[in-house]
KELUM-368223 format. One line per field, with one value per residue (C-alpha): residue number from 0; residue in one letter; y, x, z. Coordinates in pm, 1 decimal. Layout:
residues N
n	NUM / ...
res	a / ...
v	Y / ...
u	X / ...
w	Z / ...
//
This chain:
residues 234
n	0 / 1 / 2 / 3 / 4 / 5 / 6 / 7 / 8 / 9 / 10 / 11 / 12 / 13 / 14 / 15 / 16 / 17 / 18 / 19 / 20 / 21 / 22 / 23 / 24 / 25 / 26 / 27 / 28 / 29 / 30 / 31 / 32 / 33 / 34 / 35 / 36 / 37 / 38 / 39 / 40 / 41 / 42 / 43 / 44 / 45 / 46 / 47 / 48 / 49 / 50 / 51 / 52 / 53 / 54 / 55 / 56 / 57 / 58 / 59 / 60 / 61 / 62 / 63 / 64 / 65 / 66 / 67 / 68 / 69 / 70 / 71 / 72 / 73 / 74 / 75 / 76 / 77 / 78 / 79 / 80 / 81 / 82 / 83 / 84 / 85 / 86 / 87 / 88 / 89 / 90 / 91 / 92 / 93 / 94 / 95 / 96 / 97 / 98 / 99 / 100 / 101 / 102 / 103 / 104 / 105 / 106 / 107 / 108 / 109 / 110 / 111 / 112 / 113 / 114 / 115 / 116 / 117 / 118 / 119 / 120 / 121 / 122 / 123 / 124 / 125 / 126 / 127 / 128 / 129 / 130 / 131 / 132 / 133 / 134 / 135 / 136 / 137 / 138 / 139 / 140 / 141 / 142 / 143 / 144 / 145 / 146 / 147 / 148 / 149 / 150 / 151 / 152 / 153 / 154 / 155 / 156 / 157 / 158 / 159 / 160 / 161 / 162 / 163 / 164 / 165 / 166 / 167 / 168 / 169 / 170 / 171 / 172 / 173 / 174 / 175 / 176 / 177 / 178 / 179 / 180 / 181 / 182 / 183 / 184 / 185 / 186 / 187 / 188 / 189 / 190 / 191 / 192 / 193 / 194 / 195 / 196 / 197 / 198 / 199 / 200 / 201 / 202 / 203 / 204 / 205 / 206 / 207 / 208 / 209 / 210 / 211 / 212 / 213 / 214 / 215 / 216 / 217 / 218 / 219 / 220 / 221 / 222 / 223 / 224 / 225 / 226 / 227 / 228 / 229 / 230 / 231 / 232 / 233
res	x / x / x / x / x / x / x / x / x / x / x / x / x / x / x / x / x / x / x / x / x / x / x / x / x / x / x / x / x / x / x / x / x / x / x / x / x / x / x / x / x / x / x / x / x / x / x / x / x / x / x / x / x / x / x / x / x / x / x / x / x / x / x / x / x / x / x / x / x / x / x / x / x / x / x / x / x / x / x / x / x / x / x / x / x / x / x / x / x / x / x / x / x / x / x / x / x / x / x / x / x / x / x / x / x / x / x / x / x / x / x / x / x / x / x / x / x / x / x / x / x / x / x / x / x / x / x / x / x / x / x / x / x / x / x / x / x / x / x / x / x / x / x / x / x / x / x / x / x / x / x / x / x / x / x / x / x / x / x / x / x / x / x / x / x / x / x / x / x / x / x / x / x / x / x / x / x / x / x / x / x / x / x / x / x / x / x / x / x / x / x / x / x / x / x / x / x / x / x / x / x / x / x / x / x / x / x / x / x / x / x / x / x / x / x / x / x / x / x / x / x / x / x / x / x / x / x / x / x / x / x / x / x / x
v	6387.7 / 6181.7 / 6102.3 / 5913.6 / 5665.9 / 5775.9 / 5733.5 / 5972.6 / 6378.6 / 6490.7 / 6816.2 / 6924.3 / 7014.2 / 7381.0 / 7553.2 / 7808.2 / 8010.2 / 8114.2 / 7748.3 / 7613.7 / 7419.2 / 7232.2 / 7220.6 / 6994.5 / 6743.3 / 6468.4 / 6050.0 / 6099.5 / 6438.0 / 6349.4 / 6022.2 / 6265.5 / 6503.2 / 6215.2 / 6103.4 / 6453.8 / 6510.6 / 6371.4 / 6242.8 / 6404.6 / 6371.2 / 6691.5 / 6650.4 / 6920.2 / 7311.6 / 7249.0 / 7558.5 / 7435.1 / 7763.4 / 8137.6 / 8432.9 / 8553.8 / 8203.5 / 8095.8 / 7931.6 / 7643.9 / 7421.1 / 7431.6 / 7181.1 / 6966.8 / 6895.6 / 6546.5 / 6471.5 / 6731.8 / 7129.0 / 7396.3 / 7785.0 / 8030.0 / 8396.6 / 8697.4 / 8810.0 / 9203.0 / 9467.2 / 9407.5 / 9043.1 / 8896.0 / 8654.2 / 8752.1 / 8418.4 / 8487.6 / 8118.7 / 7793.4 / 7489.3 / 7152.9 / 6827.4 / 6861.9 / 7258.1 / 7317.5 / 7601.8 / 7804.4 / 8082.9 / 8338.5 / 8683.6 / 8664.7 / 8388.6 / 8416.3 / 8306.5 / 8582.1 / 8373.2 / 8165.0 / 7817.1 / 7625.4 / 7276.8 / 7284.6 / 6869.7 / 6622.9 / 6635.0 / 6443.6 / 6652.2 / 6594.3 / 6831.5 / 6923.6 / 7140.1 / 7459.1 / 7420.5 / 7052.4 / 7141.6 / 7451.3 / 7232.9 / 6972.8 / 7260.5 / 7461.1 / 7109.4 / 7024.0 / 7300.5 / 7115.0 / 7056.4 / 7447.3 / 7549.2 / 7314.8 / 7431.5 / 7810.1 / 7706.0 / 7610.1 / 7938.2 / 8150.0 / 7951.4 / 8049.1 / 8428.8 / 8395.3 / 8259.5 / 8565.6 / 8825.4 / 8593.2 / 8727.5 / 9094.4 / 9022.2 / 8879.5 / 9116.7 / 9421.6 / 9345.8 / 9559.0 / 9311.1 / 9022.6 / 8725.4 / 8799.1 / 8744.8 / 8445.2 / 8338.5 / 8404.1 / 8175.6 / 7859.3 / 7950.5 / 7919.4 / 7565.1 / 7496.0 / 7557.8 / 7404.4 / 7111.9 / 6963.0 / 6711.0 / 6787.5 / 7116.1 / 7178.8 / 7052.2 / 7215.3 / 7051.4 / 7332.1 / 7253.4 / 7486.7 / 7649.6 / 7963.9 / 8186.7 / 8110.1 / 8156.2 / 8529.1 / 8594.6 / 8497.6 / 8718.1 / 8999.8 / 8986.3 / 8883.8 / 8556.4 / 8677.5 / 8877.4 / 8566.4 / 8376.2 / 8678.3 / 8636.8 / 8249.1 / 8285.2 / 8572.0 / 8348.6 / 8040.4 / 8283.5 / 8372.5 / 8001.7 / 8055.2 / 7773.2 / 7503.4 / 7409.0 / 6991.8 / 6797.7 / 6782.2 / 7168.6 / 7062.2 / 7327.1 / 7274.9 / 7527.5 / 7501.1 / 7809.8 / 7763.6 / 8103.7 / 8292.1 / 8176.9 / 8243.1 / 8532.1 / 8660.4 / 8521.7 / 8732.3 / 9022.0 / 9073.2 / 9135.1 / 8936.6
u	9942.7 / 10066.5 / 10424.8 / 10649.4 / 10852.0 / 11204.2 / 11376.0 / 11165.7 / 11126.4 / 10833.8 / 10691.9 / 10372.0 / 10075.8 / 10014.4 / 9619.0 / 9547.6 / 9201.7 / 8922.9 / 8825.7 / 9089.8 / 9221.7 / 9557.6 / 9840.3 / 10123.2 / 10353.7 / 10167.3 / 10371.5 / 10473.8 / 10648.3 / 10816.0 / 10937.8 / 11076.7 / 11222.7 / 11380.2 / 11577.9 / 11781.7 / 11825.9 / 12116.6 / 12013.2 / 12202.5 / 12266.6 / 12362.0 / 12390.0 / 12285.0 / 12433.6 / 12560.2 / 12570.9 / 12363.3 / 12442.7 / 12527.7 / 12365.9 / 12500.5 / 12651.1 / 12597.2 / 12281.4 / 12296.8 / 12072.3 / 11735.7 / 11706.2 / 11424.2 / 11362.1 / 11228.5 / 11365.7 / 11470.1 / 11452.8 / 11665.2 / 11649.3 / 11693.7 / 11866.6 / 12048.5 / 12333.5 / 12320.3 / 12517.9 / 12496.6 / 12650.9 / 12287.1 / 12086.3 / 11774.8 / 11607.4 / 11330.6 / 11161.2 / 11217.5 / 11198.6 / 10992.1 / 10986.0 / 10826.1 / 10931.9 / 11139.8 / 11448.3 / 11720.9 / 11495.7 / 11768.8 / 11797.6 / 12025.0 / 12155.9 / 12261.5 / 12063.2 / 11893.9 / 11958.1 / 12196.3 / 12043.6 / 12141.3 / 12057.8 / 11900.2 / 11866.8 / 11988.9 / 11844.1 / 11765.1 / 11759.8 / 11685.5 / 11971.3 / 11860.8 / 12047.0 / 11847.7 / 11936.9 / 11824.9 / 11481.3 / 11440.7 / 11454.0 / 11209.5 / 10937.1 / 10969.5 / 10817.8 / 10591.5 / 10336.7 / 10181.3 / 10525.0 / 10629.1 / 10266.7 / 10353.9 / 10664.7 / 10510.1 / 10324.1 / 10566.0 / 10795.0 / 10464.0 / 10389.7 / 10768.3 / 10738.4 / 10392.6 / 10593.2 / 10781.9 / 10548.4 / 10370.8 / 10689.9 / 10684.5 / 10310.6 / 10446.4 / 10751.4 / 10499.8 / 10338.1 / 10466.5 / 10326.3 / 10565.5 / 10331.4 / 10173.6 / 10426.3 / 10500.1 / 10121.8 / 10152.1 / 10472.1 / 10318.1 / 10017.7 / 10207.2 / 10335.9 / 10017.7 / 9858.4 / 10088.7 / 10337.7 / 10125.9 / 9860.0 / 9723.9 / 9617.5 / 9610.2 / 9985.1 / 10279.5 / 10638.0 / 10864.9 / 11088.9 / 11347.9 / 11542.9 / 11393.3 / 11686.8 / 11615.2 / 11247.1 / 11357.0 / 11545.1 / 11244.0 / 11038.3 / 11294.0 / 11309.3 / 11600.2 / 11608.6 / 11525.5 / 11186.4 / 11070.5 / 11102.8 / 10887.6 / 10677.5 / 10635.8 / 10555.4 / 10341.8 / 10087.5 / 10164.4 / 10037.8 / 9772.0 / 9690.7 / 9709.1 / 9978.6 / 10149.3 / 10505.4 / 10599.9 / 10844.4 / 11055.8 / 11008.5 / 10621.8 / 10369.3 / 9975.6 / 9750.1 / 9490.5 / 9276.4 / 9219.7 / 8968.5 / 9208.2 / 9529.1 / 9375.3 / 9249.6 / 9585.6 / 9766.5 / 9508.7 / 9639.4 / 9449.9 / 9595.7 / 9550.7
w	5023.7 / 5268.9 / 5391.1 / 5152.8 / 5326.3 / 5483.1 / 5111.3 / 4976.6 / 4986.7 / 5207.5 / 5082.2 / 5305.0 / 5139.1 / 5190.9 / 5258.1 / 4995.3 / 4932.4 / 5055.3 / 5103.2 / 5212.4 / 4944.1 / 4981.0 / 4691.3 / 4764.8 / 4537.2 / 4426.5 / 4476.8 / 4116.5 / 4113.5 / 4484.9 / 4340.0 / 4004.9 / 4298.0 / 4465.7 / 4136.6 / 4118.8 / 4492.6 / 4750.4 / 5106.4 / 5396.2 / 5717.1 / 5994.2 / 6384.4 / 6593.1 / 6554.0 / 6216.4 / 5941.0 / 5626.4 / 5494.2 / 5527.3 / 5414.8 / 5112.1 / 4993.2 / 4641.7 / 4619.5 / 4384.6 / 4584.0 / 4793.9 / 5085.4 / 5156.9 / 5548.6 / 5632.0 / 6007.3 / 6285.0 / 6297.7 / 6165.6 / 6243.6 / 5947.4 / 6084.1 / 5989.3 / 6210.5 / 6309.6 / 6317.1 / 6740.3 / 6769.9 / 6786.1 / 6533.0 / 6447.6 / 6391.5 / 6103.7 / 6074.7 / 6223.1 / 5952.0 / 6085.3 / 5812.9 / 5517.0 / 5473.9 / 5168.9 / 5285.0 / 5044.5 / 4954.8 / 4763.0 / 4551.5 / 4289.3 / 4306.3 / 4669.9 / 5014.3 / 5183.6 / 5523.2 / 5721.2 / 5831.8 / 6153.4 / 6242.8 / 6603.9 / 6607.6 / 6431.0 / 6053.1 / 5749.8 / 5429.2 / 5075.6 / 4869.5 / 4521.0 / 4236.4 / 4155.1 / 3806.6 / 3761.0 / 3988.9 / 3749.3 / 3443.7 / 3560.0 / 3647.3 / 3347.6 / 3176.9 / 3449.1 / 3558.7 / 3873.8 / 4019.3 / 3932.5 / 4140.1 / 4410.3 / 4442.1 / 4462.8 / 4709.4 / 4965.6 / 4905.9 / 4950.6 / 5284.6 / 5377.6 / 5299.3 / 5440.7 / 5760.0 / 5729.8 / 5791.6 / 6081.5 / 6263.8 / 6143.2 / 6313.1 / 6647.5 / 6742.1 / 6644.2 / 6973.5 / 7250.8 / 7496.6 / 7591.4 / 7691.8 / 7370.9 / 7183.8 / 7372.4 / 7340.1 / 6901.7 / 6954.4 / 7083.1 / 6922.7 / 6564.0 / 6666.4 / 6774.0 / 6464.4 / 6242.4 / 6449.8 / 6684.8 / 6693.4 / 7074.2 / 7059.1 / 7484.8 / 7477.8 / 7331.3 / 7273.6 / 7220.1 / 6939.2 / 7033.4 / 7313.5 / 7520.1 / 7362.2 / 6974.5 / 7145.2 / 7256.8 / 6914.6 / 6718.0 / 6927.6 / 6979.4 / 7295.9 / 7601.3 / 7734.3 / 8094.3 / 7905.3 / 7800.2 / 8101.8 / 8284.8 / 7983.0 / 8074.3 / 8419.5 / 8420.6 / 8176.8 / 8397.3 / 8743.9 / 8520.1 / 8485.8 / 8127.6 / 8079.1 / 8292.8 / 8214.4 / 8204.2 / 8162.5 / 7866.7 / 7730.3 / 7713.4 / 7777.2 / 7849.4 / 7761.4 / 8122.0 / 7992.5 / 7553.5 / 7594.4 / 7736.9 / 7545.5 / 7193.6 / 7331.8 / 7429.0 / 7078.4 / 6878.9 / 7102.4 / 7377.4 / 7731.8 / 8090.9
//
């Protein structure tokens, strides 16, 4: 599908199968969604909500990029996804969120009542599967990070990092516009801020990478990079 105009919901169509097939929401069921959901607006570092939190709604991302995180015990957050447009975020257990969720730019969301949403796909099956679609993408998500902090080897985990935006926010695949800061980088990896930034220049020495300006990054060596983001070492 593609984008709706501004007014609209934008759900992404997710890849399922063997194939590759894509499900997503077709114009009809994002115009339904649109009739039962409120447009917001958030600036930058604003709490959407908190783990734990009744969950009566699920959000809809269409402009801007929001972390999801669980605080630990230790003071830190340990940032489990990061939510681009077209995501869908609110994913709860009994009846409460599982995570907290953080604006990191300005936003524009699409709010819409669980119980009204719930209604409309018990009588409409293609909107229910879409709908599974995107949460299995977002547990799917999930488990890409179990995969990137099991690395012991910090410019890997760096490399799986870019490499994920790569794959699925960018249109240039040798340039990389990082989305987010290099500490919500280091909580996503597990790792300190001051690891990371070894992390960075050790694969920019390498001649790996090249950092430019405005948090852009340049892949110089594609072999090598994938090579490293499937695991491998310099």
């Amino acid at each position: 599908m593609t984008r709706p105009s501004a007014d609209l919901p934008y759900v992404r169509a997710i890849s399922f199968g063997p194939a590759g097939q894509s499900a997503g929401l077709t114009r009809r069921d994002i115009e339904r969604l649109a009739l039962i959901s409120t447009r917001m607006r958030l600036g930058a570092h604003r709490q959407l909500f908190r783990r734990g939190g009744r969950a009566d709604y699920i959000y809809n991302l269409t402009e801007g990029v929001i972390k999801s995180f669980r605080d630990t015990p230790q003071g830190r957050k340990r940032v489990v996804g990061f939510l681009f447009p077209g995501d869908l975020l609110g994913l709860a257990r009994k009846g409460k969120y599982v995570n907290t969720a953080e604006t990191l730019t300005s936003v524009t969301l699409f709010k819409v009542p669980l119980d009204q949403l719930r209604a409309m796909a018990q009588r409409d099956s293609s909107l229910a599967f879409g709908l599974l679609c995107n949460v299995t993408h977002s547990l799917r998500e999930a488990q890409r990070r179990m995969l990137v902090v099991s690395s012991a080897y910090a410019p890997g985990r760096v490399a799986m990092f870019l490499n994920m935006l790569r794959e699925f926010h960018t249109r240039n695949v040798q340039r990389i516009t990082l989305p987010v800061s290099i500490a919500d980088l280091a909580d996503y990896v597990d790792l300190s801020t001051e690891a990371v930034n070894r992390a960075i220049r050790e694969l920019e020495r390498s001649g790996v990478i090249a950092r430019q300006a405005g948090r852009t990054i340049r892949i110089m060596d594609p072999r090598l990079f994938d090579h490293i983001a499937a695991g491998g070492h310099l």
